[in-house]
N, CA, C and O atoms as a MOPAC input file, in Angstrom:
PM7 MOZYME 1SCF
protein

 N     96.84400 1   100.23400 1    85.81700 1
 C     96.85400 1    99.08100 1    84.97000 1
 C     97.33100 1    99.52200 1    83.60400 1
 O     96.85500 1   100.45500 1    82.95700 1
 N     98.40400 1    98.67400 1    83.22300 1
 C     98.52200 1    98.93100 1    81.48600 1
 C     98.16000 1    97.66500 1    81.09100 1
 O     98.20000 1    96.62600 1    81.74900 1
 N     97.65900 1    97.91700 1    79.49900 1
 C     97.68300 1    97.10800 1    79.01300 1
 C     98.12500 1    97.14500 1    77.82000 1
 O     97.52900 1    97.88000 1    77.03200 1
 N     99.47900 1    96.24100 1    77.26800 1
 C    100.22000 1    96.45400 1    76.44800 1
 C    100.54800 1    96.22800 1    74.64800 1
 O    100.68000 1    95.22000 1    73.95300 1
 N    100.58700 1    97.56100 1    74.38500 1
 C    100.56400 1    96.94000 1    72.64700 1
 C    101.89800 1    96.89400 1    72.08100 1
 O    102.50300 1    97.91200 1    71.74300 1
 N    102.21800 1    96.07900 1    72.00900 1
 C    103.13600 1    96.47200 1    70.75200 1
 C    103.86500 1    97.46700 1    69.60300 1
 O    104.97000 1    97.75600 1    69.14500 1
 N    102.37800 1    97.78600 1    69.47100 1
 C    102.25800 1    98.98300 1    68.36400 1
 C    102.99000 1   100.27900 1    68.84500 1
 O    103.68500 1   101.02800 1    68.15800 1
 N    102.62000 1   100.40100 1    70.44700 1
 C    102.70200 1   101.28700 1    71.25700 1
 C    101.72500 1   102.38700 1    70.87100 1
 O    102.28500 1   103.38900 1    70.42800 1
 N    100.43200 1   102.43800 1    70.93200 1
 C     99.01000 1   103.38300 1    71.05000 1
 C     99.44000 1   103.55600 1    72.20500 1
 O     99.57200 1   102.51600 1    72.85000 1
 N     99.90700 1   105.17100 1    73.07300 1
 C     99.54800 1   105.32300 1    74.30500 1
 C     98.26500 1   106.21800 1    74.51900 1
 O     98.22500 1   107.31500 1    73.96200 1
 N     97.33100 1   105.83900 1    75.21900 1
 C     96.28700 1   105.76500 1    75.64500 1
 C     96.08200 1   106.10300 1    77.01500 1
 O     96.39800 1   105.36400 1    77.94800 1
 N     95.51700 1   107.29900 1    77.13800 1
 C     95.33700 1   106.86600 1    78.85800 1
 C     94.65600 1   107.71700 1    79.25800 1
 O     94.47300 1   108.86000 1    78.83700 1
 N     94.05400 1   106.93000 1    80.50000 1
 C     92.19000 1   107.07700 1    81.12300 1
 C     92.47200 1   107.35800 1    82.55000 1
 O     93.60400 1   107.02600 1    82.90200 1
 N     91.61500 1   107.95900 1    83.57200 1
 C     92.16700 1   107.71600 1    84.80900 1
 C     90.82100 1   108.36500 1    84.95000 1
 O     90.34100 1   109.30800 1    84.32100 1
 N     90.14400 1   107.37700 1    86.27400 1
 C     88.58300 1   107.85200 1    86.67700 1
 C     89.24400 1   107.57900 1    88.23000 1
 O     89.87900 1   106.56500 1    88.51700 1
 N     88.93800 1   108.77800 1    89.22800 1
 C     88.71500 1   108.73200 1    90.23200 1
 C     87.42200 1   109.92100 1    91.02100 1
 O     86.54400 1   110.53800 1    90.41700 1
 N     87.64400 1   109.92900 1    92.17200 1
 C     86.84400 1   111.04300 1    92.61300 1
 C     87.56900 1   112.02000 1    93.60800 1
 O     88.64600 1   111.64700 1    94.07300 1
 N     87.10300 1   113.14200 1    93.93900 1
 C     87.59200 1   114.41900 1    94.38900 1
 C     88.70800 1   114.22500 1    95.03200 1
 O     89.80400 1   114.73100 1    94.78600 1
 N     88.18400 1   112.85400 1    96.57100 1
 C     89.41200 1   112.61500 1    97.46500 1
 C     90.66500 1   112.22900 1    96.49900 1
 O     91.76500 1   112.37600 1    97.03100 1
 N     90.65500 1   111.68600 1    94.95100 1
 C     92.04900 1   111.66400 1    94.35700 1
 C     92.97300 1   112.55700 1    94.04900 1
 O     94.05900 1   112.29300 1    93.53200 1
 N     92.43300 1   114.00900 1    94.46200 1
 C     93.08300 1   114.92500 1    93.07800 1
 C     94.29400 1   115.36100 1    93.43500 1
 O     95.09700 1   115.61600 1    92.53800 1
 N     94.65100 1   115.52600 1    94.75900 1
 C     96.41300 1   115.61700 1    94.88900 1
 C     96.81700 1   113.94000 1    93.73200 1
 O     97.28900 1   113.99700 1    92.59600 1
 N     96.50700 1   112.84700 1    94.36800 1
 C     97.54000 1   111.93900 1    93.33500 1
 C     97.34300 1   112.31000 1    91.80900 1
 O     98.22000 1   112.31400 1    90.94600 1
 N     96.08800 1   112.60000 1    91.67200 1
 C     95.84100 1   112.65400 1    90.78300 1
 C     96.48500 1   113.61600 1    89.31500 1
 O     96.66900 1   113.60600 1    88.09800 1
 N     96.60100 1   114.26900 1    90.39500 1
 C     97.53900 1   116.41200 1    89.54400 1
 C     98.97900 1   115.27800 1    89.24500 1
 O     99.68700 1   115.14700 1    88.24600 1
 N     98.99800 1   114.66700 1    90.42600 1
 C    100.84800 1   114.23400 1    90.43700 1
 C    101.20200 1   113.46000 1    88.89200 1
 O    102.23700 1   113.63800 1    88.24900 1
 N     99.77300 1   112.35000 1    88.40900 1
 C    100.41100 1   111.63900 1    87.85100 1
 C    100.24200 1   112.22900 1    86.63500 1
 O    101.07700 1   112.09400 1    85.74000 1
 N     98.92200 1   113.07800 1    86.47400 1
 C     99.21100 1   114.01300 1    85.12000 1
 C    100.19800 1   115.04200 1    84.91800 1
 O     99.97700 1   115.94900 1    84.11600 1
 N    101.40900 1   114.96900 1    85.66300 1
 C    101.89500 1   116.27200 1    85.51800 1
 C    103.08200 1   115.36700 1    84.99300 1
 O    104.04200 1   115.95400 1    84.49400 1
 N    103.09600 1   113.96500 1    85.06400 1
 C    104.25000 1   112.79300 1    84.62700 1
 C    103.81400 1   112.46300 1    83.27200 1
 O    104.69200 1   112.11700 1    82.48200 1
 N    102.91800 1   112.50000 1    82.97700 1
 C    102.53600 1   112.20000 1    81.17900 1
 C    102.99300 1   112.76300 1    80.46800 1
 O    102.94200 1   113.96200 1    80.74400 1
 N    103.80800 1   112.39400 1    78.98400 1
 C    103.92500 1   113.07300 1    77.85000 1
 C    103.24200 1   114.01200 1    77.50600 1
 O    102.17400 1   114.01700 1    78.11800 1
 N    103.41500 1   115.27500 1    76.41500 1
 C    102.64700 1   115.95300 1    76.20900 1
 C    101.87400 1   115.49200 1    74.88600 1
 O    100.85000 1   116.07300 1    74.52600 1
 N    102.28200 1   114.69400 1    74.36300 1
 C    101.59900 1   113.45000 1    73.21400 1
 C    100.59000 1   112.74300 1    73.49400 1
 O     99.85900 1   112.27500 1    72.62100 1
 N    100.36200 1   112.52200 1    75.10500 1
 C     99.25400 1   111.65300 1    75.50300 1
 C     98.01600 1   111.74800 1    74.84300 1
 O     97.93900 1   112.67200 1    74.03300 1
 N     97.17000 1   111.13400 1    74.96100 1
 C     95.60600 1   111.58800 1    74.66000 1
 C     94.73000 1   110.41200 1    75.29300 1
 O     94.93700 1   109.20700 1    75.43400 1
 N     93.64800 1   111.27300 1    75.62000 1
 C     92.44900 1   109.94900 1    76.44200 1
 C     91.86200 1   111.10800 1    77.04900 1
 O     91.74900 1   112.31100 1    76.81400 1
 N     91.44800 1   110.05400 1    78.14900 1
 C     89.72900 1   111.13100 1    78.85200 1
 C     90.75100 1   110.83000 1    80.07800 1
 O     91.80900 1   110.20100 1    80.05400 1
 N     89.90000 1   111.67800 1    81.48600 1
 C     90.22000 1   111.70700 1    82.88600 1
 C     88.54400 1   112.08600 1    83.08300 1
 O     87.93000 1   112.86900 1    82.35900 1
 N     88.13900 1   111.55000 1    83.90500 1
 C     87.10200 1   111.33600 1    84.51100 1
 C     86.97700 1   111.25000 1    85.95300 1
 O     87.38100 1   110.25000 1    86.54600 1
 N     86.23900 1   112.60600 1    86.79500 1
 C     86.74200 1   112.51300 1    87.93300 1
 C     84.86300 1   113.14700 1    88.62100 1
 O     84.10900 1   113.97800 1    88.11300 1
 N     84.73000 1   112.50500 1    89.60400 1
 C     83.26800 1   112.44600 1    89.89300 1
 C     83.25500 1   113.24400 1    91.37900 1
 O     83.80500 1   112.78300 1    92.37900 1
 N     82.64500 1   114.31700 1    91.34700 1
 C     82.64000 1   114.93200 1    92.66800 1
 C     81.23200 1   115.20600 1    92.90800 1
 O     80.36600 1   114.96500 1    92.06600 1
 N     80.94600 1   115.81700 1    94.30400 1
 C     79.09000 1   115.89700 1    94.70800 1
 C     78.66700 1   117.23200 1    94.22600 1
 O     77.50400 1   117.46000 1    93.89500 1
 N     79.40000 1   117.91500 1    94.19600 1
 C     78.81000 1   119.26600 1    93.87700 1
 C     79.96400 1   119.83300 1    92.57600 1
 O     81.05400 1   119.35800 1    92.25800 1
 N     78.97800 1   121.40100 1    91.83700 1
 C     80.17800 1   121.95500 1    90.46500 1
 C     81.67800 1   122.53100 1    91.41200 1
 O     82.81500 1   122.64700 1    90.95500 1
 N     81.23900 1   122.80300 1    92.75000 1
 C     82.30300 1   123.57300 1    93.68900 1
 C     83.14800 1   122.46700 1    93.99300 1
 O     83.50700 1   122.56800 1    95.16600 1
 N     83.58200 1   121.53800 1    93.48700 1
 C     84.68300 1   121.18200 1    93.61800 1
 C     85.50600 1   120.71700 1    92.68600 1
 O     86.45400 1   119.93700 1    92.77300 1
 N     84.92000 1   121.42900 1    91.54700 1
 C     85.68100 1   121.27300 1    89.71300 1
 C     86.60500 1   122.21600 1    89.86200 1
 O     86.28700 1   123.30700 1    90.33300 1
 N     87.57300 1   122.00700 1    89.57600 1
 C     88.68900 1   122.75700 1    89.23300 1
 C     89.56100 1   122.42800 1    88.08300 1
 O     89.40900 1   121.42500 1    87.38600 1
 N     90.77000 1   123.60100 1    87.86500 1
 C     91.60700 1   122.98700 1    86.76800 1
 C     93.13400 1   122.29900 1    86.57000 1
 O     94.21100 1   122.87500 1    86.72600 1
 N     92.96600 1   121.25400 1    86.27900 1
 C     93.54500 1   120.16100 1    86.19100 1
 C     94.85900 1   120.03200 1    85.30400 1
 O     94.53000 1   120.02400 1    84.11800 1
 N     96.24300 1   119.92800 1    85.47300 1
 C     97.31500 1   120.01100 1    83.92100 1
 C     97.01000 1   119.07000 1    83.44100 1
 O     97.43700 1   117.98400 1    83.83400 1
 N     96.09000 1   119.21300 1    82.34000 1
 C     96.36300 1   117.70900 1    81.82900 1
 C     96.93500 1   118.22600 1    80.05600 1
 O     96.65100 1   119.26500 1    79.46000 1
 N     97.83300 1   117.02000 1    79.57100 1
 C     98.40000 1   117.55700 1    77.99900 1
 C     97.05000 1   118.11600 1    77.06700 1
 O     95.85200 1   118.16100 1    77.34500 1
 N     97.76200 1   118.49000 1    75.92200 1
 C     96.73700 1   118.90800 1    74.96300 1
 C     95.55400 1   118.02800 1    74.34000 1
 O     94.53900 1   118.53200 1    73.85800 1
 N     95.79700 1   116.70500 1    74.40400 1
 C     94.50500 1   115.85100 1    73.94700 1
 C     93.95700 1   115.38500 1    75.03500 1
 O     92.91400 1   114.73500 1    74.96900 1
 N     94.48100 1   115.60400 1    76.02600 1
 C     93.52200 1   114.60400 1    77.33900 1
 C     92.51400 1   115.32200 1    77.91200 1
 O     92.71900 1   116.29800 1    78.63300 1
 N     91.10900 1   114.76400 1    77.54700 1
 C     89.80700 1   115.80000 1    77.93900 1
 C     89.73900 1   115.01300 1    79.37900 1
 O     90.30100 1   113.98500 1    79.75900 1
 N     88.59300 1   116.13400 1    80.18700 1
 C     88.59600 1   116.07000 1    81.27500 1
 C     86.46700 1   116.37700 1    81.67000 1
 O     85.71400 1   117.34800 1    81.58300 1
 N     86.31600 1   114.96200 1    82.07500 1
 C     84.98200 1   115.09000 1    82.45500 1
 C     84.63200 1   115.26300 1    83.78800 1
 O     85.30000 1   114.46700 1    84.44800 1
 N     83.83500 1   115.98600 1    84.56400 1
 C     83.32300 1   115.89600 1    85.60600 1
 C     82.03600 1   115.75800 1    85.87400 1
 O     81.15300 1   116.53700 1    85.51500 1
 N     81.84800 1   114.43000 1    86.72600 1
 C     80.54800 1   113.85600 1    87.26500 1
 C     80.10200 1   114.71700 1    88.37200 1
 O     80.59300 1   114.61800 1    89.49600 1
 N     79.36100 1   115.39200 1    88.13100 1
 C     78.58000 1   115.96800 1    89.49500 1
 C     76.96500 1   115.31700 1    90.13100 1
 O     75.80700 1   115.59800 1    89.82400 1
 N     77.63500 1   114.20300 1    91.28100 1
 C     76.26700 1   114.06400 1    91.81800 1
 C     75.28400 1   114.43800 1    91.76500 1
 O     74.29500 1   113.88100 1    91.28600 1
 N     75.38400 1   115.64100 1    92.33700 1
 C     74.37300 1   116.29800 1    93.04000 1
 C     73.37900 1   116.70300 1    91.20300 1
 O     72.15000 1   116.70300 1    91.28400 1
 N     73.87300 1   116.93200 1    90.09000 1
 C     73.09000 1   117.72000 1    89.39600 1
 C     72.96900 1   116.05100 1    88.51400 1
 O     72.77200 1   116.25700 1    87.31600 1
 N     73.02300 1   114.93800 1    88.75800 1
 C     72.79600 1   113.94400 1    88.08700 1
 C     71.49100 1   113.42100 1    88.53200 1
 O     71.17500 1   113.43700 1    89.72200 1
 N     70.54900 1   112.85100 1    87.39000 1
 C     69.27800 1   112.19500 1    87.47900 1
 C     69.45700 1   111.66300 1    89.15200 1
 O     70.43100 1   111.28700 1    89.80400 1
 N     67.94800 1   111.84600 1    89.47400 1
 C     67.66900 1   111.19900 1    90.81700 1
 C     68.02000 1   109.52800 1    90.48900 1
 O     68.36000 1   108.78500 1    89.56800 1
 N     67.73500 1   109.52300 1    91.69200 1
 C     67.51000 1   108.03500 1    92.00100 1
 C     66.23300 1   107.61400 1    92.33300 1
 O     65.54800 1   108.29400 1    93.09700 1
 N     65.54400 1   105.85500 1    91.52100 1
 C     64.41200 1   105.84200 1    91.98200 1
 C     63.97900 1   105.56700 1    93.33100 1
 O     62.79600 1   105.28500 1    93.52200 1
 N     64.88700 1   105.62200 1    94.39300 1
 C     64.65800 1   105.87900 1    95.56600 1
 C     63.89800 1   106.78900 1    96.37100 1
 O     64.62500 1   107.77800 1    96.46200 1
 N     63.00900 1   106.97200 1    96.90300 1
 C     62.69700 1   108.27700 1    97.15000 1
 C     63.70900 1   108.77100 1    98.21200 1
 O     64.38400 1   108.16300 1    99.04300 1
 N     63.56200 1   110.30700 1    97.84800 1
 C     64.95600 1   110.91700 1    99.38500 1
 C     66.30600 1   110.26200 1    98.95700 1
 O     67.10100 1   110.58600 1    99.83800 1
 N     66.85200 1   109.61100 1    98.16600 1
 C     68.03100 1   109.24900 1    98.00900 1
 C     68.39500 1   109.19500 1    96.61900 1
 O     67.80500 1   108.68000 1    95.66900 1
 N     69.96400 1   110.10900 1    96.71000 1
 C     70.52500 1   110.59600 1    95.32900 1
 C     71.28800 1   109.07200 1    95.00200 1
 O     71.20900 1   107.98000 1    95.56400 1
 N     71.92600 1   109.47900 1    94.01700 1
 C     72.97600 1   108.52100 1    93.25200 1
 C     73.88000 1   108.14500 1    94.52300 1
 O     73.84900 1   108.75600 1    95.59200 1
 N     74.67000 1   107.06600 1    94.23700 1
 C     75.33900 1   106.07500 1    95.00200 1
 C     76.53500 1   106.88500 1    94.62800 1
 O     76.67500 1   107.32500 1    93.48700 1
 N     77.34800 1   107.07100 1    95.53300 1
 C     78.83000 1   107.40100 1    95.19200 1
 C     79.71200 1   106.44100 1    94.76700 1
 O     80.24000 1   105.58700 1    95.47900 1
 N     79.95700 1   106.70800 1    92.79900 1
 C     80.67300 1   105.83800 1    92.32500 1
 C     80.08800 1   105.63800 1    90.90600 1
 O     80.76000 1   105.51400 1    89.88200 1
 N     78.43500 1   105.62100 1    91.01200 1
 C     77.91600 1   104.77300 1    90.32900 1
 C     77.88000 1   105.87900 1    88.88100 1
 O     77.82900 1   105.36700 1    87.76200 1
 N     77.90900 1   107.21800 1    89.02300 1
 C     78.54300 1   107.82100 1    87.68400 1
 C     80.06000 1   107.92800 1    87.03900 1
 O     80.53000 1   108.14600 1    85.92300 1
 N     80.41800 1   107.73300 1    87.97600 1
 C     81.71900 1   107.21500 1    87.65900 1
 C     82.01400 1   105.86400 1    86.62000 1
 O     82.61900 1   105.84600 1    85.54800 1
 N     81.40700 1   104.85300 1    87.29800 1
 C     81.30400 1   103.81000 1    87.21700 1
 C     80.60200 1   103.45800 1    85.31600 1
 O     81.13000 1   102.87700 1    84.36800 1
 N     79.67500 1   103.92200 1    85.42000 1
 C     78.97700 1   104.09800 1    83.85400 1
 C     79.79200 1   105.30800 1    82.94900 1
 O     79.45800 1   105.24600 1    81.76600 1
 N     80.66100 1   106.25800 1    83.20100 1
 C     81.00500 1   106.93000 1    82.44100 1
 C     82.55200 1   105.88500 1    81.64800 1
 O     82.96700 1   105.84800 1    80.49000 1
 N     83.04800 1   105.14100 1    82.97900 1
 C     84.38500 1   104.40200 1    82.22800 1
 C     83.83700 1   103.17800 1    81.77000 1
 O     84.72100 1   102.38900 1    81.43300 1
 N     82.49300 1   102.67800 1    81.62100 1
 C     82.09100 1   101.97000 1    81.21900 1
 C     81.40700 1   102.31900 1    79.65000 1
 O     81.18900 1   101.60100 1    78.67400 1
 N     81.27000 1   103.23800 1    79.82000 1
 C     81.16800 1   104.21600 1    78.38600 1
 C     82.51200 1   103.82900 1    77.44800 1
 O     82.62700 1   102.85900 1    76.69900 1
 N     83.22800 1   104.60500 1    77.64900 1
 C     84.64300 1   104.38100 1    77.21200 1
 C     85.05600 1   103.63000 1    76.64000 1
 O     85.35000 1   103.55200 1    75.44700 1
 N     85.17600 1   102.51200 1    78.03600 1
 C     85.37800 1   100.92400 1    77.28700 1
 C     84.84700 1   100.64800 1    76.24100 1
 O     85.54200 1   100.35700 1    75.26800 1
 N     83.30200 1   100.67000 1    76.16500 1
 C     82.51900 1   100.31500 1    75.35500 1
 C     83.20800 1   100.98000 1    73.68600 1
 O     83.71100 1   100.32100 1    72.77600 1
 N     82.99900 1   102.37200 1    73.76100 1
 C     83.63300 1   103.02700 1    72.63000 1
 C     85.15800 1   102.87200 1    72.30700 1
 O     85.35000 1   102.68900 1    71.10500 1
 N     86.11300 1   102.89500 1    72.95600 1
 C     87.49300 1   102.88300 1    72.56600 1
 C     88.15700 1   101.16800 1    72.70500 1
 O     89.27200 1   100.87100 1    72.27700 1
 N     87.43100 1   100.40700 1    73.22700 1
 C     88.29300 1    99.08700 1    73.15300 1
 C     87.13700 1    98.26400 1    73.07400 1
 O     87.23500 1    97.79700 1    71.93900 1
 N     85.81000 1    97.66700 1    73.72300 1
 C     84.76400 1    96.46700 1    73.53000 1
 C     85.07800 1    96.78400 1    71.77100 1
 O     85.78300 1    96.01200 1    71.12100 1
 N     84.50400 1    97.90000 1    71.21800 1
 C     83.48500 1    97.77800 1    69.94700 1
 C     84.75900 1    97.40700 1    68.61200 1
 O     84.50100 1    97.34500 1    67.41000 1
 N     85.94700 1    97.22800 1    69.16500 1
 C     86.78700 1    96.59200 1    68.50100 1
 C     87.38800 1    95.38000 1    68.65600 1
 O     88.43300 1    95.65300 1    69.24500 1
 N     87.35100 1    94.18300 1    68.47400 1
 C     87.05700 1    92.71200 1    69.05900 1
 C     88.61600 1    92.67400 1    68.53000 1
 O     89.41200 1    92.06200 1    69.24100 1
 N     89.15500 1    93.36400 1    67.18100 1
 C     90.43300 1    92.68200 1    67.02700 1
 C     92.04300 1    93.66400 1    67.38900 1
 O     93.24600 1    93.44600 1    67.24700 1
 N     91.15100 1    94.84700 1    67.93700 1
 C     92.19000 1    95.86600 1    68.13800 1
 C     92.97300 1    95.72200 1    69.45800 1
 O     92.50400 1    95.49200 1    70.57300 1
 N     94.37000 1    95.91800 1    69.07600 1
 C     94.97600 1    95.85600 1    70.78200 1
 C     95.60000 1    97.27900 1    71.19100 1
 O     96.43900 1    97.80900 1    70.46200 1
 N     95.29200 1    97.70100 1    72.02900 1
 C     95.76900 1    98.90000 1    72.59300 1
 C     96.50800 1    99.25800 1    73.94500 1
 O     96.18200 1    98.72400 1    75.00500 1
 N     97.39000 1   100.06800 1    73.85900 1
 C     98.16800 1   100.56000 1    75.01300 1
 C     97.96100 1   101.33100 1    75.94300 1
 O     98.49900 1   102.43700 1    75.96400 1
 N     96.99100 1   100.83500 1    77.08100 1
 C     96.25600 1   101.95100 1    77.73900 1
 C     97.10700 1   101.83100 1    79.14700 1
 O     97.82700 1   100.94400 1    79.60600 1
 N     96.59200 1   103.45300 1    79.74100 1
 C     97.46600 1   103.34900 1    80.97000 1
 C     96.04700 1   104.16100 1    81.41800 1
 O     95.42800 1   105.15800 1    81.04400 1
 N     95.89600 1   102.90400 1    82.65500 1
 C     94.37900 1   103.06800 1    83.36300 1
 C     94.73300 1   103.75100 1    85.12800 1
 O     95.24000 1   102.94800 1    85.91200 1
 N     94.49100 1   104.95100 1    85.55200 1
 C     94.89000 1   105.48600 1    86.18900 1
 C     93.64200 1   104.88300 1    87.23300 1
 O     92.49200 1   104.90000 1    86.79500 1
 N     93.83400 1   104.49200 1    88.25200 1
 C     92.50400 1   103.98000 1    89.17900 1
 C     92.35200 1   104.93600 1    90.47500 1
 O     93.36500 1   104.88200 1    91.17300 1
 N     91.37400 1   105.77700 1    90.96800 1
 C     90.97900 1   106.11200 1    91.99800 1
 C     89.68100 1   105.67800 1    92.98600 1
 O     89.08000 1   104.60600 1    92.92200 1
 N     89.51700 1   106.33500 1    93.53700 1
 C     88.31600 1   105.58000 1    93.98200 1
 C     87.90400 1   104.62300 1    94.59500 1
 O     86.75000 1   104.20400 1    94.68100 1
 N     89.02200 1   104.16900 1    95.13200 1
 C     89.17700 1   102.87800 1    95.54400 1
 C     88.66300 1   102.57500 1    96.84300 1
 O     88.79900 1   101.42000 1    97.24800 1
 N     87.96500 1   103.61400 1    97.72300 1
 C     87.17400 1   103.22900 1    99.25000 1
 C     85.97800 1   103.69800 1    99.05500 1
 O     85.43200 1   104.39200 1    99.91300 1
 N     85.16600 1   103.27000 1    97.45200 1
 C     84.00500 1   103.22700 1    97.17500 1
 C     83.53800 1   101.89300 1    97.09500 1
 O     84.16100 1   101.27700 1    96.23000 1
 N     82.82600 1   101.32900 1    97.57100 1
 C     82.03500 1    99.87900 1    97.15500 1
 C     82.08600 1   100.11800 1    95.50500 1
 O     82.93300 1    99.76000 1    94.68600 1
 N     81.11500 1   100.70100 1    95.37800 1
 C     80.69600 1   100.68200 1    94.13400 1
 C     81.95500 1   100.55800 1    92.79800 1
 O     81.91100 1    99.71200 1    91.90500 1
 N     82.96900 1   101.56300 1    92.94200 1
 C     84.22700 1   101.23500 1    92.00900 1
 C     85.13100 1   100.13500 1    92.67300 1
 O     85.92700 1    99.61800 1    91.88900 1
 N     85.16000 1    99.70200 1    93.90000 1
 C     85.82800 1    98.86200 1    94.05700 1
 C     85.50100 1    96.97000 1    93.28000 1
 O     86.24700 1    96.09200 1    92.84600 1
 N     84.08000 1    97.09900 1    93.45000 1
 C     83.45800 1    95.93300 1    92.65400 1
 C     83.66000 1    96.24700 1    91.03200 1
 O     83.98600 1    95.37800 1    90.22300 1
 N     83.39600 1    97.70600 1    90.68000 1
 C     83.67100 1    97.89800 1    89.24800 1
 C     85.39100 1    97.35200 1    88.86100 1
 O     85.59400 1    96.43800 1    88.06300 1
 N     86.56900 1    98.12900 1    89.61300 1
 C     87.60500 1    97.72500 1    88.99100 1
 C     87.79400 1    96.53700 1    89.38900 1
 O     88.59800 1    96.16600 1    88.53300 1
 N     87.61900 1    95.52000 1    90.17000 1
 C     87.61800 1    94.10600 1    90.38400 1
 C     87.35900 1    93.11400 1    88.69900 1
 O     88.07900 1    92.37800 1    88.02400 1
 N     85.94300 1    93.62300 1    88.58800 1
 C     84.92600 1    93.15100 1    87.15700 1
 C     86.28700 1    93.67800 1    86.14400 1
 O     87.07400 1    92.92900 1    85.56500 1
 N     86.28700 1    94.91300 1    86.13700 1
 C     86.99400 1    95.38900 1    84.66000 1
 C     88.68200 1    94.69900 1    84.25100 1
 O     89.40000 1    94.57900 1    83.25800 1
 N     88.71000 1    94.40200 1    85.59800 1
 C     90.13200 1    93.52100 1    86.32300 1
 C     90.33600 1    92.36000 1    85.18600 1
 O     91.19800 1    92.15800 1    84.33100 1
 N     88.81100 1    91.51200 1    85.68900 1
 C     88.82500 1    90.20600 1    84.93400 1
 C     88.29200 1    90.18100 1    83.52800 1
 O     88.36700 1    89.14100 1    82.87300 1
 N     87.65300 1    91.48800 1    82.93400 1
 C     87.59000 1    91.57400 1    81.89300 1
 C     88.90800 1    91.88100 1    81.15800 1
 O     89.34200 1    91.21700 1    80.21700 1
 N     89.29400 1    92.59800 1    81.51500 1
 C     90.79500 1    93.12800 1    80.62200 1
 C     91.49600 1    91.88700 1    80.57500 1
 O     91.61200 1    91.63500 1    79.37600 1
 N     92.08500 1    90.87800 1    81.32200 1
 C     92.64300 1    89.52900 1    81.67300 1
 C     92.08800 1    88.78100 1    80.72100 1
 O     92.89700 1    88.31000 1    79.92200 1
 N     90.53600 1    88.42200 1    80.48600 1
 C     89.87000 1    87.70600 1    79.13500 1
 C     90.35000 1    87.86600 1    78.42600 1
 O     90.76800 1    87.00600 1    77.65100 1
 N     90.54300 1    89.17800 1    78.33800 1
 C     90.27000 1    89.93600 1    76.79400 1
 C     92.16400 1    89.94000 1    75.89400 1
 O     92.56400 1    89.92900 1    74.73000 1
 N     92.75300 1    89.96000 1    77.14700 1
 C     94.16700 1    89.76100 1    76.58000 1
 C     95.12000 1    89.39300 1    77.81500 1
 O     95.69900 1    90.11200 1    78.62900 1
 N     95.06700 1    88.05400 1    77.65500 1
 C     95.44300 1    86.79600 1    78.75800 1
 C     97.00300 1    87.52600 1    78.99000 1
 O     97.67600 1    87.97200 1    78.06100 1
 N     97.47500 1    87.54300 1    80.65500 1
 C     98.25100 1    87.86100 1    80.36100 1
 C     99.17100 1    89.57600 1    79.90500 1
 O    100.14200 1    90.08200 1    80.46900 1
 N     98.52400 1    89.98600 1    78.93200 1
 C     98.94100 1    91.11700 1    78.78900 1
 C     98.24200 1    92.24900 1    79.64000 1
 O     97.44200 1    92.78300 1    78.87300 1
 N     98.18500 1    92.80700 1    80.77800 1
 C     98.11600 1    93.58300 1    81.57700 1
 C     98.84100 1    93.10300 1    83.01900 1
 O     98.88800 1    91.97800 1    83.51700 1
 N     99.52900 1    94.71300 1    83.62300 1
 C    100.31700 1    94.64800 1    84.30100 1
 C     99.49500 1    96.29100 1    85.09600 1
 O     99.02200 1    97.35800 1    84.70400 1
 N     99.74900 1    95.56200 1    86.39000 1
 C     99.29600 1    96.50500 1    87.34100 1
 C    100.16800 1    97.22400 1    88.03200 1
 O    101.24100 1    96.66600 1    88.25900 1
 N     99.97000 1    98.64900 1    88.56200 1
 C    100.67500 1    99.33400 1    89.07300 1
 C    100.19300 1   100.07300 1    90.16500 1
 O     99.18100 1   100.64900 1    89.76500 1
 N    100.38300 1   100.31600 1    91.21200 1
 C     99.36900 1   101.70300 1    91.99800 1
 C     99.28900 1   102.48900 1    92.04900 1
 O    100.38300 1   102.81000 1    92.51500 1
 N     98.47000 1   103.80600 1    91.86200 1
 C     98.37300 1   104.94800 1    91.29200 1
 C     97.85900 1   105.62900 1    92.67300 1
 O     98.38700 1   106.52400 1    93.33300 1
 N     96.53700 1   104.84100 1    92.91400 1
 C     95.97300 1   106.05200 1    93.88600 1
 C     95.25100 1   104.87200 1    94.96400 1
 O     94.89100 1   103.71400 1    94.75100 1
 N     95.22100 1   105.66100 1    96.11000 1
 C     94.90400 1   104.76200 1    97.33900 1
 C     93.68500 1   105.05400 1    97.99600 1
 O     93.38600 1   104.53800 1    99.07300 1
 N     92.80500 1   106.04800 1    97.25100 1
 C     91.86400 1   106.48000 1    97.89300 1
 C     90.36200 1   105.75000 1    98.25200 1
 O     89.52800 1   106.35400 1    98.92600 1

């Protein structure tokens, strides 16, 4: 998904999980070296962090299930997705909600996509971005996972 400024702020985010990281290497290895943003990529265990090309400003978070707060479930960890899910919800919150009049040029890299849990998330964030600037976002496919 982009969503387009004018100004041209390029911006760009991309949250998937482990099964993304072949597309994933592919599309960071297509970015400017000017880019800057987060990548956010959620795997079950630290053994499947590795290192990633990404340019000089683009930080790189990893969600690890397994070492994330329980769940109040008993016997049952986190939902696959659902740190994912709150970390790009983080984001939002900081780099585009908490500015009501700012427009920005983001290029939203989507993985994750045969999770319930992010599939209902990018659906929601779908029709939020659309509110928020009618029209100005244009979708693309990145990752099929």
């Amino acid at each position: 998904m982009s969503v387009v400024d004018p100004a041209g702020v390029d911006c760009v985010i991309a949250a998937c999980d482990a099964a993304d990281l072949p597309a994933l290497r592919q599309w960071l290895g297509s970015l400017p070296e000017t880019s800057y943003g987060r990548v956010f990529v959620e795997v079950f265990a630290p053994m499947q962090i590795e290192q990633l090309p990404v340019p000089p400003h683009v930080g790189v978070t990893w969600l690890c299930r397994e070492e994330r707060e329980a769940s109040p479930r008993p016997g049952i960890g986190r939902r696959r997705g659902e740190a994912l899910a709150t970390a790009v919800d983080a984001w939002f919150d900081e780099w585009v909600w908490a500015d009501s009049e700012a427009v920005r040029n983001i290029e939203l890299w989507t993985g994750a996509r045969s999770c319930p849990v992010m599939q209902n998330y990018w659906t929601a964030l779908d029709r939020r971005l659309e509110k928020r600037w009618p029209g100005g976002t244009t979708q693309r496919t990145h990752a099929t996972s």
